[in-house]
C-alpha positions as protocol buffer text, in pm:
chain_id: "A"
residue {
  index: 1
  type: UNK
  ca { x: 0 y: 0 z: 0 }
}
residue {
  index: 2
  type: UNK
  ca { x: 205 y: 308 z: -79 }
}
residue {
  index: 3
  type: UNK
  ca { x: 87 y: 630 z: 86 }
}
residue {
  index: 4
  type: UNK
  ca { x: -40 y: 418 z: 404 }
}
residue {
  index: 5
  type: UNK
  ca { x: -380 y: 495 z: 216 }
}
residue {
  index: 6
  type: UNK
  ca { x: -644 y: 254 z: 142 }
}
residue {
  index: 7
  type: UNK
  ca { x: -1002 y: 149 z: 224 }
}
residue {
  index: 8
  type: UNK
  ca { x: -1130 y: -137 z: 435 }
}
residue {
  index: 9
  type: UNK
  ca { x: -1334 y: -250 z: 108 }
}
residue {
  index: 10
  type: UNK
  ca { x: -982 y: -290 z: -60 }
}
residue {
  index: 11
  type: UNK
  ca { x: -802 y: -427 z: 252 }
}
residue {
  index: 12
  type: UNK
  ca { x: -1053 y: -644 z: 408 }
}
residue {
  index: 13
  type: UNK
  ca { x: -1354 y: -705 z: 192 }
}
residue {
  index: 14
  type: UNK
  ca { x: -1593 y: -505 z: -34 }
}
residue {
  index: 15
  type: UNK
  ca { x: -1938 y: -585 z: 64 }
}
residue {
  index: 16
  type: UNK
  ca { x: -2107 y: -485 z: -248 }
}
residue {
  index: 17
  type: UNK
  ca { x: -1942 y: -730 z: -479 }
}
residue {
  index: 18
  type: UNK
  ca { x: -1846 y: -980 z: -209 }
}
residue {
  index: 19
  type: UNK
  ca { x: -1492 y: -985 z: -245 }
}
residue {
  index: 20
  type: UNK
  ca { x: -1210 y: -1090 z: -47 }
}
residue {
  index: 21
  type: UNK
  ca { x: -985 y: -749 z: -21 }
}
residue {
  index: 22
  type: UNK
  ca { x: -598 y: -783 z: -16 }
}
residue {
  index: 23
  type: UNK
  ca { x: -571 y: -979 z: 322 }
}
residue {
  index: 24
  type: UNK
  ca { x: -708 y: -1254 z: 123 }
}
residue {
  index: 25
  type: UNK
  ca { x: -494 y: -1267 z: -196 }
}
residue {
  index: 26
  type: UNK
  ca { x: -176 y: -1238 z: -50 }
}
residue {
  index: 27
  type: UNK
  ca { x: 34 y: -1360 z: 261 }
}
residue {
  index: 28
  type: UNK
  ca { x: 193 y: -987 z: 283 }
}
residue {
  index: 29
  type: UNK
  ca { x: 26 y: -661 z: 281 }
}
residue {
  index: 30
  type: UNK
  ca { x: 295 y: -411 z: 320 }
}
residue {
  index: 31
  type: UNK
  ca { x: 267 y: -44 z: 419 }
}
residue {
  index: 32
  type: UNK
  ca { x: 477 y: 218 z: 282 }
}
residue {
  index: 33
  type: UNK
  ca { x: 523 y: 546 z: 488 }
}
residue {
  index: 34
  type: UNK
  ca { x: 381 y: 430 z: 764 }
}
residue {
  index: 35
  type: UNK
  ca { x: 329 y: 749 z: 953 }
}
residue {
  index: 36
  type: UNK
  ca { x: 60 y: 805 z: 667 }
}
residue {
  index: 37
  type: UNK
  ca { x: -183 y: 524 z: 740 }
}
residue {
  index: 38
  type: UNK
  ca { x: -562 y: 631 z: 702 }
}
residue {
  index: 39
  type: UNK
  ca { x: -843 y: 511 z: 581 }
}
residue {
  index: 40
  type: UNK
  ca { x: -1153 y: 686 z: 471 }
}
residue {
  index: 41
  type: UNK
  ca { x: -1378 y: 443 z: 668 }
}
residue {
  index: 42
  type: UNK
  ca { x: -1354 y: 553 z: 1010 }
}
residue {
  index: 43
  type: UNK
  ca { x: -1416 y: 169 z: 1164 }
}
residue {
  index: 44
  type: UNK
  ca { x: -1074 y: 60 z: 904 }
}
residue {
  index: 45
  type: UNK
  ca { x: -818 y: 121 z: 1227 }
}
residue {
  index: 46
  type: UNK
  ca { x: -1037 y: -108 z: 1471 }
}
residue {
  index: 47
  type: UNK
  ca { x: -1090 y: -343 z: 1200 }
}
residue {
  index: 48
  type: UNK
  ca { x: -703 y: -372 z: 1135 }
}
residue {
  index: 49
  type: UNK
  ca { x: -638 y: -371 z: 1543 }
}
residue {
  index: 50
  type: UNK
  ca { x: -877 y: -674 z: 1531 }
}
residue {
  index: 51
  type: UNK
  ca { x: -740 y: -886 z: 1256 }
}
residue {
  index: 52
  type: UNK
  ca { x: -406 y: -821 z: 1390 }
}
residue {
  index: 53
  type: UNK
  ca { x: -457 y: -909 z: 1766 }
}
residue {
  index: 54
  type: UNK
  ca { x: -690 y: -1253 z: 1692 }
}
residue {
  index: 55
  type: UNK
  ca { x: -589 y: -1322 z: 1275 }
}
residue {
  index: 56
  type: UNK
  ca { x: -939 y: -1252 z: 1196 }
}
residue {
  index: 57
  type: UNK
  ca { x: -1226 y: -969 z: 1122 }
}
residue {
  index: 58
  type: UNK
  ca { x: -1597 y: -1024 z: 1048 }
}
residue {
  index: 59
  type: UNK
  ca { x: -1723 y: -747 z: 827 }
}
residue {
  index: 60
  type: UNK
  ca { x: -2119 y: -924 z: 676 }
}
residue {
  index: 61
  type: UNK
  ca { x: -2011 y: -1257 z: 696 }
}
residue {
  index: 62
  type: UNK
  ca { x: -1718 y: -1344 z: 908 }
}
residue {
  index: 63
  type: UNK
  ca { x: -1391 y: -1399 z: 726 }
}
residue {
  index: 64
  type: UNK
  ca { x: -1060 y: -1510 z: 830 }
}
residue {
  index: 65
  type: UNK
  ca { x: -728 y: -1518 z: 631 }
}
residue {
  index: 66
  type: UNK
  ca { x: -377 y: -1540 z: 642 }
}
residue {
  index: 67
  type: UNK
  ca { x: -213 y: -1228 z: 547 }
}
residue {
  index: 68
  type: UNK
  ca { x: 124 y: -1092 z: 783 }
}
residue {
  index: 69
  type: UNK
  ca { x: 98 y: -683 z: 755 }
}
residue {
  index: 70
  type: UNK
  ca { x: 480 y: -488 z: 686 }
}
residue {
  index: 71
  type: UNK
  ca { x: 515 y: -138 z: 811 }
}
residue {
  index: 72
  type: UNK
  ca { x: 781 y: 7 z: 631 }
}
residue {
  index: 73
  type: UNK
  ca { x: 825 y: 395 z: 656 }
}
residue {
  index: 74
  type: UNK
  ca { x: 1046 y: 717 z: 844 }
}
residue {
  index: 75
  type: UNK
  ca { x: 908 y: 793 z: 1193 }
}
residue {
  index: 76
  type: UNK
  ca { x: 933 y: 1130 z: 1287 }
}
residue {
  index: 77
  type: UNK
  ca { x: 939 y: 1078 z: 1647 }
}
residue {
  index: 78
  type: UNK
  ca { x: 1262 y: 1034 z: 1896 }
}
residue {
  index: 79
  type: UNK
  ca { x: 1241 y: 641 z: 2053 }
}
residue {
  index: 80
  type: UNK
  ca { x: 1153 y: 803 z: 2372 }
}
residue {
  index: 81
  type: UNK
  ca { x: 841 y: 922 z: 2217 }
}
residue {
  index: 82
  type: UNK
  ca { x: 788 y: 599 z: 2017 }
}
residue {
  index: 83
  type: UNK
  ca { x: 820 y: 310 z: 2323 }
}
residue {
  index: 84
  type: UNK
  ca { x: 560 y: 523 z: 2534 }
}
């Protein structure tokens, strides 16, 4: 994902034509610039906390895949700052 910006639809799943999103096609979804993650869906960070923390998210119908997320990106932040 380069920019850090995508939707849950394209991530997750995309309710209106019942498609697995990107967690399902692939065993990597890697974030560039990962002080830039958004989504425009304001539920997309929960969602993401949720399939991290139990490998799994239910959005309709529950779904579970296999796909390891990458943050790759600068911080802008001292380490102090960063292991609070």
């Amino acid at each position: 994902m380069s920019g850090g910006q995508t939707t849950v639809a394209n991530l997750f799943y995309n309710m209106s034509t019942r498609r697995i999103g990107l967690v399902g096609l692939w065993d990597l979804v890697a974030f560039d610039e990962v002080a830039g993650i958004s989504f425009k869906d304001k539920d997309g960070v929960q969602i993401m906390k949720d399939f991290m923390a139990n490998g799994r998210f239910s959005r309709g119908a529950e779904v579970i895949a296999d796909a390891s997320f990458a943050f790759v990106g600068n911080i802008d932040q001292s380490i102090d700052s960063l292991s609070k």
